[in-house]
MARMAR-420973 format. One record per residue (C-alpha): z, x, y; residue number from 1. Coordinates in nm, 4 decimals. Last residue first. Example, Ala and Ser with C-alpha at 12.3 -4.5 7.8 and 13.67 -1.06 7.14 Angstrom:
2
0.7140, 1.3670, -0.1060, 2
0.7800, 1.2300, -0.4500, 1
This chain:
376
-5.1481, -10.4654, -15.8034, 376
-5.0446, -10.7424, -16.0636, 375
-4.7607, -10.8721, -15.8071, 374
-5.0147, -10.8636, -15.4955, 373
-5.2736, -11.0710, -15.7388, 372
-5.0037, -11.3344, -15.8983, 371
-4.9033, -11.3367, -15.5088, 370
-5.2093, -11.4501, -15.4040, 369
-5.2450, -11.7468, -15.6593, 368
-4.8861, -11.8790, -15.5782, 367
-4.9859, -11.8167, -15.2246, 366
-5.3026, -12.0424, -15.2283, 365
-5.1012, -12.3535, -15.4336, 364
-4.8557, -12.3317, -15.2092, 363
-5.0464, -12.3521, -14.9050, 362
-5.2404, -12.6259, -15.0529, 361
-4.9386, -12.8025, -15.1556, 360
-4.7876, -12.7813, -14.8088, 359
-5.1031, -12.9130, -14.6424, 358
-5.0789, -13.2232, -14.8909, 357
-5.3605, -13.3112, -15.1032, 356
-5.5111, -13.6681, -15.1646, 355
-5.7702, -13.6503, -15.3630, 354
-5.6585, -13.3712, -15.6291, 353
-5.7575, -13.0448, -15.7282, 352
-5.5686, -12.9009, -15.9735, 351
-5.6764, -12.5218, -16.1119, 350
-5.8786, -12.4547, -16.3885, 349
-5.8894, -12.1458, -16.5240, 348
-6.1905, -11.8936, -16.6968, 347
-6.1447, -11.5673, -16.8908, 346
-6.0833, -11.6215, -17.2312, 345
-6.4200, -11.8418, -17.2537, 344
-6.6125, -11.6477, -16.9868, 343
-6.8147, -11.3811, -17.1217, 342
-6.8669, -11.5283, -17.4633, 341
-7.0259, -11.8476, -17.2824, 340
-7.2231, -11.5586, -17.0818, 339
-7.4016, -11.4115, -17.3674, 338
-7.4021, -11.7156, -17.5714, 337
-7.8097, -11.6581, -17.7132, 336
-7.8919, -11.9602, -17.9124, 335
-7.6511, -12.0984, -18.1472, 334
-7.6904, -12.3249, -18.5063, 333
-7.3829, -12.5029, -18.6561, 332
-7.0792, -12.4867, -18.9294, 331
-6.9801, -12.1039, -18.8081, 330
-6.7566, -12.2520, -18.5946, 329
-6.7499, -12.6202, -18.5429, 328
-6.4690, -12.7100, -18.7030, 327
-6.2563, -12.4406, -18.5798, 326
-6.3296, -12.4392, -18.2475, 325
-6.5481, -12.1268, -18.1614, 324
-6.8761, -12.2798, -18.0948, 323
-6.6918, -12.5421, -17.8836, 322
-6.6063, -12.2511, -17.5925, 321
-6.3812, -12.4381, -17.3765, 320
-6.3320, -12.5720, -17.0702, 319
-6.0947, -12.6308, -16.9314, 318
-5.7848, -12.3432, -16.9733, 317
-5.5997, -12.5676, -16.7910, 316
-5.3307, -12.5129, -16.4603, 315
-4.9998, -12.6721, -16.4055, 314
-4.8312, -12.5464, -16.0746, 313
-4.5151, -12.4980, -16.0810, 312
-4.4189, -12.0923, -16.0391, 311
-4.3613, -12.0401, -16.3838, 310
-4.7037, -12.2710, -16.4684, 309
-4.8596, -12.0147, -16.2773, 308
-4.7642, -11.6922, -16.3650, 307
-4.8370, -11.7762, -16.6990, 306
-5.2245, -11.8959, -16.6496, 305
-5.2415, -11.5597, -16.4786, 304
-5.0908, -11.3827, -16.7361, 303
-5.3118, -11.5747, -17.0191, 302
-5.6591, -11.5823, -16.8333, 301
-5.8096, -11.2311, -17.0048, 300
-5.9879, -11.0431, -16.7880, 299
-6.1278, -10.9967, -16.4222, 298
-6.0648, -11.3855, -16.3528, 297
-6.3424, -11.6840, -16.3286, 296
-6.2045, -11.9616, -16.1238, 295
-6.2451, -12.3269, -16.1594, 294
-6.1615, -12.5617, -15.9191, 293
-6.0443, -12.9042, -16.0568, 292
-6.2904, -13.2065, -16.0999, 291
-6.4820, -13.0886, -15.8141, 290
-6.7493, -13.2756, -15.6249, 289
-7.0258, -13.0633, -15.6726, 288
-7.3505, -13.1787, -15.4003, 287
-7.6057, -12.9628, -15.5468, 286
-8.0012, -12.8651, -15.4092, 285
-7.7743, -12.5670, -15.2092, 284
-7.6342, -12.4261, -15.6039, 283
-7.2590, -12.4166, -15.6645, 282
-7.1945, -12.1354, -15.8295, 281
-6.8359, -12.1228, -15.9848, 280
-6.5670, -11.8856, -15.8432, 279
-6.5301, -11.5357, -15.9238, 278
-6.1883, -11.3215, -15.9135, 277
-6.0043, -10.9953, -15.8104, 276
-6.3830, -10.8528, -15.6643, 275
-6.2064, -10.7864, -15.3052, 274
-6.5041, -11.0632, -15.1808, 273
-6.3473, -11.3035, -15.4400, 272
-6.0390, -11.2920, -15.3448, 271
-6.2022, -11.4191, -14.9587, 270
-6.3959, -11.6317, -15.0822, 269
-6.0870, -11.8085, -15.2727, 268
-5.9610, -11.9330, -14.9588, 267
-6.2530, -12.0787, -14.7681, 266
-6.3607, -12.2426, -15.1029, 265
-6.0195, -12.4277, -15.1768, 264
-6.0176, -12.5338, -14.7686, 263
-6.3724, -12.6769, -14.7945, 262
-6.2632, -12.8165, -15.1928, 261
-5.9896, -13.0089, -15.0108, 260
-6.2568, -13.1173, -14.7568, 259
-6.4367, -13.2446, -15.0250, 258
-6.1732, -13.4880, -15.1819, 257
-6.1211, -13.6636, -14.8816, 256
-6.4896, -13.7073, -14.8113, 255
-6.5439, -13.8381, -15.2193, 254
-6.2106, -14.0366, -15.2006, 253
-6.2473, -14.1821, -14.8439, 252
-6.6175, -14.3257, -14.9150, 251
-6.5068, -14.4294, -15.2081, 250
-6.2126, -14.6783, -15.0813, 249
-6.3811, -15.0095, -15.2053, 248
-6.4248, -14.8716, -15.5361, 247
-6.1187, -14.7962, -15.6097, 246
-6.0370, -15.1609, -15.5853, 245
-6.3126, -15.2521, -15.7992, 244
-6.2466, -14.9991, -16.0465, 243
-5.8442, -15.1401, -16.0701, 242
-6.0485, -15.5025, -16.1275, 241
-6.2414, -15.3057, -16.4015, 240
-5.9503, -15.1440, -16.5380, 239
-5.7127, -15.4549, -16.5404, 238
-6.0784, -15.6972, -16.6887, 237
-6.0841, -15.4917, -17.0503, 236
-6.4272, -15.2403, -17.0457, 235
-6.5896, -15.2952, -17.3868, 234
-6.6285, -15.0778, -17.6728, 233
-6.5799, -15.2706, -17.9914, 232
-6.8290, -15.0974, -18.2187, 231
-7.1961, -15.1035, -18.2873, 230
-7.4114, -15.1586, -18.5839, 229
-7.8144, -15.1802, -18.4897, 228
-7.9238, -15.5177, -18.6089, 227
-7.6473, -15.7699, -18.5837, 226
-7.5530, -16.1286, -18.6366, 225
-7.2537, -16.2425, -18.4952, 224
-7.3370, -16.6318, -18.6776, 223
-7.2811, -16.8283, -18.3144, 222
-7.3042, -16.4823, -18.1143, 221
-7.6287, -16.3468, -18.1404, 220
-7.7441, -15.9672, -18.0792, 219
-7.4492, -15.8482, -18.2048, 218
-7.3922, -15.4912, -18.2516, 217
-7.0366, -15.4514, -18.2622, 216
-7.0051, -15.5729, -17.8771, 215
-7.0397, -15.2204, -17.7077, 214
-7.3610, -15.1764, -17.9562, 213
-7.5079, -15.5103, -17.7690, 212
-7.4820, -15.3764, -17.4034, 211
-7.6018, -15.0317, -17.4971, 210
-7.8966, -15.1506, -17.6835, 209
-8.0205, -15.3776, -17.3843, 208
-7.9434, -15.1010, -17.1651, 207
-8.1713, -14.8429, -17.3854, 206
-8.4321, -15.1375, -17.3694, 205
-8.4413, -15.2226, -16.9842, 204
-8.4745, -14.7932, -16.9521, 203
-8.3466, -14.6497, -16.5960, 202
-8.0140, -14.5792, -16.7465, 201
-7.6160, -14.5549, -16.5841, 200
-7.4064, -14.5532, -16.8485, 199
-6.9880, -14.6051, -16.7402, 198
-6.6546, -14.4837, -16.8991, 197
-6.3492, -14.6260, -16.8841, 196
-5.9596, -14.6154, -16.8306, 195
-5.7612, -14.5971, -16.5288, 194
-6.0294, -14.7143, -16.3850, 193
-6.1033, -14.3889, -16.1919, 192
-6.3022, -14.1970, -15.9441, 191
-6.2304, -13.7932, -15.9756, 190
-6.1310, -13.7757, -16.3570, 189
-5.8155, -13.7379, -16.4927, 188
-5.7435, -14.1355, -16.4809, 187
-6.0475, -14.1948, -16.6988, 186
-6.3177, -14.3492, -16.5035, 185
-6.6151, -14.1639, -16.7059, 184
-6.9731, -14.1186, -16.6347, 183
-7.2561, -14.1325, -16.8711, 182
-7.6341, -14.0220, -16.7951, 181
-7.9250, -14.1413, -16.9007, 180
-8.1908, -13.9523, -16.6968, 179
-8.4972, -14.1632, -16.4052, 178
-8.4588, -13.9273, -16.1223, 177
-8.2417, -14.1930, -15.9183, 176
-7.9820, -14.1762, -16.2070, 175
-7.8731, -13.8213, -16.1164, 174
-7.7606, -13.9359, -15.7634, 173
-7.9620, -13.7766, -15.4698, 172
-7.8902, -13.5558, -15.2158, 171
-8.0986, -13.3099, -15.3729, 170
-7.8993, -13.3346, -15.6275, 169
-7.5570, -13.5722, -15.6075, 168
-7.2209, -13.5605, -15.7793, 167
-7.0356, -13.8843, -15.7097, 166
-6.8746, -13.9083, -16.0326, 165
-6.9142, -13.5802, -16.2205, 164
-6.6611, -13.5084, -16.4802, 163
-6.7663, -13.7146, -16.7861, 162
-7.1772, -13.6206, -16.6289, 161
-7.2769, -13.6156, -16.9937, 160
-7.6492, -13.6407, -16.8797, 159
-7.8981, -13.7120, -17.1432, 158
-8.2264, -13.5730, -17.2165, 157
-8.4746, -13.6871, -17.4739, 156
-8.7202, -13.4049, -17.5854, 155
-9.1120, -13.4428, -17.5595, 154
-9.1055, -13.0213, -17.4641, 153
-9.2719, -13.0126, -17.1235, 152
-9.1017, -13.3543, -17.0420, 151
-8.7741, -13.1855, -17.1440, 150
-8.8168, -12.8490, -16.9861, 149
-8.9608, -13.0344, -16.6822, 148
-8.6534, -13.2655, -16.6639, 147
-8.4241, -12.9413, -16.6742, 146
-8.6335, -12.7404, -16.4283, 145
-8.5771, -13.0590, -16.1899, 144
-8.2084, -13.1255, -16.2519, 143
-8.0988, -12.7715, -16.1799, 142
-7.7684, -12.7810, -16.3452, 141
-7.4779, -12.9990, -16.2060, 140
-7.1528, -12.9482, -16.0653, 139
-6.8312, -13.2095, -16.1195, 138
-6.6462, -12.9458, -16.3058, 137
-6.9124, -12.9324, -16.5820, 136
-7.1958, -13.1666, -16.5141, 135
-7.2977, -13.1600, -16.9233, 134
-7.6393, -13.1647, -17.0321, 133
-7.7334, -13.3293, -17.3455, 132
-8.1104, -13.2131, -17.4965, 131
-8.2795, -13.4523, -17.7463, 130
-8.5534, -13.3305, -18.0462, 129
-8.5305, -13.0461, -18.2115, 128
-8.6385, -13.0573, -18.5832, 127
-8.9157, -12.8938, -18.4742, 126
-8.7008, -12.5858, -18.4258, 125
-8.6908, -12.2764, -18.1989, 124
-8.7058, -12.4781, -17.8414, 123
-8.5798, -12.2818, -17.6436, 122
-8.2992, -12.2569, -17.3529, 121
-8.2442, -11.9775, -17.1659, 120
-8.4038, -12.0061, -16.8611, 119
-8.2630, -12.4085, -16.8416, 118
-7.8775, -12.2426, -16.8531, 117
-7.6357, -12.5492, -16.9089, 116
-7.3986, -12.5472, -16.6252, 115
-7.1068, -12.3162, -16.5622, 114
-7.2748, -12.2672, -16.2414, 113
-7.2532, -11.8950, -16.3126, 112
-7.5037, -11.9490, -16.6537, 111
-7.4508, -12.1878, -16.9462, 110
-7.5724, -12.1021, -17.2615, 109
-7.6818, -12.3229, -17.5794, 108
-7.4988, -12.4506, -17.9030, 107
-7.6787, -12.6214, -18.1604, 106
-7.5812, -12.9644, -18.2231, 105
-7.6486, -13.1415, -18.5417, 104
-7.7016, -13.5287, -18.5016, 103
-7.4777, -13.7485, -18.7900, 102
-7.4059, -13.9764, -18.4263, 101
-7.0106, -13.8421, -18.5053, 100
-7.1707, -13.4809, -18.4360, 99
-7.3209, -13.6455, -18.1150, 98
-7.0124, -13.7925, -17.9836, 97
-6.8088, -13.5098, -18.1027, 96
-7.0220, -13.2662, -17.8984, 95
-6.9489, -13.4107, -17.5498, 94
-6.5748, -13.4665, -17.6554, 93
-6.5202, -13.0871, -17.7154, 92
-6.4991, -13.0184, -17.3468, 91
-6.7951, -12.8112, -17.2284, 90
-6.8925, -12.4698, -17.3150, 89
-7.0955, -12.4162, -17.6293, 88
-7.3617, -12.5865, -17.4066, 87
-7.5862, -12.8699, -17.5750, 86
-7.9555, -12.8913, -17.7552, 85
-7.9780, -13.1197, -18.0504, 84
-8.0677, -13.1136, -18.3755, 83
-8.2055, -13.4038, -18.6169, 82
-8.0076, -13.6201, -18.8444, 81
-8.0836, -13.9368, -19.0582, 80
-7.8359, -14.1465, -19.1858, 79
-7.7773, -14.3548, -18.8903, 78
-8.1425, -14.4383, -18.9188, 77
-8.4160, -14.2526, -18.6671, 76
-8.6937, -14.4059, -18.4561, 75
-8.6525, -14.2337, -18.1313, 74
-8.5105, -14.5355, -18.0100, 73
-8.2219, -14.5530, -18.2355, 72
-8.1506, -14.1879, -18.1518, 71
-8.1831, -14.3142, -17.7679, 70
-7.9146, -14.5899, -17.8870, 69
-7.6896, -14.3637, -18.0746, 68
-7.6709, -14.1374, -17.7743, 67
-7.5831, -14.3876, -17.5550, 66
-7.3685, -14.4716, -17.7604, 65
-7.1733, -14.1989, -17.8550, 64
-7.1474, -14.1139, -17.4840, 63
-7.0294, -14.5043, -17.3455, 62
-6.7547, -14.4300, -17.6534, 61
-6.6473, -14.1061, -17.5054, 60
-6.6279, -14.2145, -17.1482, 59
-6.3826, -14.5377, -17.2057, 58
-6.3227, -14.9125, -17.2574, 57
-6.7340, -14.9397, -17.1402, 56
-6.9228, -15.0549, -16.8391, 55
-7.3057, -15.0931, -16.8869, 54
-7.4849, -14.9762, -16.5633, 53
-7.6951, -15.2473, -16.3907, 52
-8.0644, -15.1412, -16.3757, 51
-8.2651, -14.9412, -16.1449, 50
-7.9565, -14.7495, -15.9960, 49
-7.8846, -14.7509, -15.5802, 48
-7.5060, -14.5401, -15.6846, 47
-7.3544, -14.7556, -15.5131, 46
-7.5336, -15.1020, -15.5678, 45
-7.4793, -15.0830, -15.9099, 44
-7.1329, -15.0063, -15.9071, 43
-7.1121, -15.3061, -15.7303, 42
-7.2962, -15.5130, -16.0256, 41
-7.1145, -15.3169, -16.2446, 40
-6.7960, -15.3954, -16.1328, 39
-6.8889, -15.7724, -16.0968, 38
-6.9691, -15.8261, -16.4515, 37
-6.6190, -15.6403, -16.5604, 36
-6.4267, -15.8436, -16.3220, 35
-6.5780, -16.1941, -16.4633, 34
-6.5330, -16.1017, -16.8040, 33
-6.7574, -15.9009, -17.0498, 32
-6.5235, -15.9483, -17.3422, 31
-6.2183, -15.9155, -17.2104, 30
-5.9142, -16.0401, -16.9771, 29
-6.0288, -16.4125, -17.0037, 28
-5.7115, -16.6051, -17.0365, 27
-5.7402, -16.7641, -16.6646, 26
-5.3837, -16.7177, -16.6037, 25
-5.4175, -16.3469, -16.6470, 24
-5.6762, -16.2726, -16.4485, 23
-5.5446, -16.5121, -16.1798, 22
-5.2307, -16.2864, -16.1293, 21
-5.4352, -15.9742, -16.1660, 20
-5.6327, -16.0853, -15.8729, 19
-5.3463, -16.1790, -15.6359, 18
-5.1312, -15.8329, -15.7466, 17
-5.4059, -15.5876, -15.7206, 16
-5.3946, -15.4702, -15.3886, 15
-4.9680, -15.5282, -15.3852, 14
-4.9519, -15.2910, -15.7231, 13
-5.1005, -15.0404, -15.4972, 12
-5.4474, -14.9169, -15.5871, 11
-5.5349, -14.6113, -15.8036, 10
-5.5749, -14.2561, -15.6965, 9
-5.5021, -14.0356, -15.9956, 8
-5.3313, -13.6738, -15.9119, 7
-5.4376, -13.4413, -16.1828, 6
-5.3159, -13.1198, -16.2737, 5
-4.9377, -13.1311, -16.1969, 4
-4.8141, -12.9197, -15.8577, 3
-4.4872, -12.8538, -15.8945, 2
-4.2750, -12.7422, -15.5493, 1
């Protein structure tokens, strides 16, 4: 039995067929179309935001600019550079966007949530000035010592929740406590448009800056004028309408989803309690909804990862350690990386899909015991 990493749910070819019929004989399949509008609006009344979140063609680019537009804000050129705070460990996409925003990143700790470590974080540098957190595996770090740190501080923080649809603290979405925060709908990730990333801010003029810098900038159309230089970044009508859809069956993907991770946790307690592996903390304020389940092994992840792929299953080494990617190592400031060093040759990813069938779960959990019988 194989067992890939992801799994995307996306609506039947018969769901979509009417709509993506009249999409295409109406001509207007971009550009802020009639699917894209209504997405928003819906994903808008989901997660109970302020403002309608700005859809874009994918997570990365919704990052950059959001980014660019709080840098914007803050009163800086695209010339100009300050530093900002980010965990080592996180997929390298989170510090691309703000290395390609000329911002200098300097690499922070994460603790056993795999989340950005608020104890450890300082503020060493005027030239300081915007935090992003990551919600790594679909967890997230203690929002309330992390807004005090920034308030406390006068930095800007952002949320690169890529992985983290759905995620809620203290039972409420991350948006609800006033943070920019991104989202994306890739097909990895646990709600998808195939393709496509969403911003979700509480700030009328950050989401007037978003919407224009998706659209090159423009502020006008009949001469395209522009005043802040953006790129083509918008959401095409297929993965909106394929949102939509998805959408509609939420409810069933977030519960369905969970009671895989029930089963997951159930299981891997019970290695963990005969010390062969650790799982991520998931603190009680957190609702993590899992984009894969990550386990922390004795020692180095290779036979493990090995054993396997031989058996099937296809596993990641997710995340990584940025600070030790070649163009980012020695290039950029750290803080104290005591546990990022820790984990980075330790930590796997295994698949954790929607929709989950008993037999894959069974394999999944004997595959994983036997690698531990065999190794004993």
């Amino acid at each position: 039995m194989n067992i890939n990493i992801v799994k995307p749910f996306l609506p039947s070819l018969e769901e979509i067929a009417p709509e993506l019929g009249r999409i295409l004989q109406s001509g207007l399949v971009t550009n802020h179309s009639p699917y894209v509008r209504l997405f928003e609006e819906k994903l808008q009344a989901f997660l109970g935001s302020t403002l309608t979140p700005t859809l874009f063609c994918n997570g990365e680019m919704g990052l950059y600019h959001l980014i660019q537009a709080w840098k914007h804000r803050l009163g800086y050129g695209p010339h100009q550079t300050f530093e900002v705070l980010v965990p080592s460990f996180t997929f390298s996409g989170t510090v691309n966007a703000i290395v390609m925003n000329n911002l200098r990143p300097v690499f922070c700790d994460v603790d056993e949530t795999f989340t950005l470590d608020v104890q450890k974080l300082k503020v060493d540098s005027p030239d300081l000035k915007m935090i992003v957190a990551v919600g790594a595996y679909g967890n997230l770090p203690d929002l309330a010592a992390l807004g005090r740190f920034a308030d406390d501080h006068e930095l800007v923080l952002i949320l690169d929740n890529a992985p983290a649809f759905g995620a809620k603290f203290r039972d409420r979405f991350p948006c609800a406590y006033g943070y920019s925060e991104m989202i994306s709908l890739h097909a990895t990730k646990i709600f998808t448009s195939m393709e496509g990333g969403v911003d979700i801010v509480n700030d009328p003029e950050i989401r007037d800056y978003l919407t224009r810098l998706r659209d090159y900038g423009q502020f006008e159309k009949v001469r395209g004028n522009v005043d802040l230089p953006g790129l083509n970044s918008k959401m095409q009508e297929v993965s909106a309408l394929v949102g939509l859809k998805n959408l509609e069956k939420v409810d069933f993907i977030l519960q369905s989803r969970l009671a895989n991770v029930g089963r997951y946790r159930s299981h891997f307690q019970g290695l963990e309690r005969r010390g062969l592996l650790q799982t991520m903390r998931v603190n009680d304020d957190v609702r993590c909804t899992y984009l894969y389940f990550p386990v922390l092994l004795r020692g180095d992840a290779t036979a493990f990862v090995d054993h396997m792929q031989r058996n099937g299953i296809a596993v990641r080494r997710y995340y990584t350690a940025n600070h030790t990617l070649d163009f980012y190592r020695d290039r950029y400031r750290e803080q104290d990386l005591t546990m990022t060093e820790r984990i980075k040759d330790r930590i796997v990813s295994l698949p954790l899909h929607t929709v989950m069938s008993p037999g894959e779960l069974d394999h999944l959990f004997a595959t994983v015991d036997s690698f531990f019988s065999e190794a004993t």
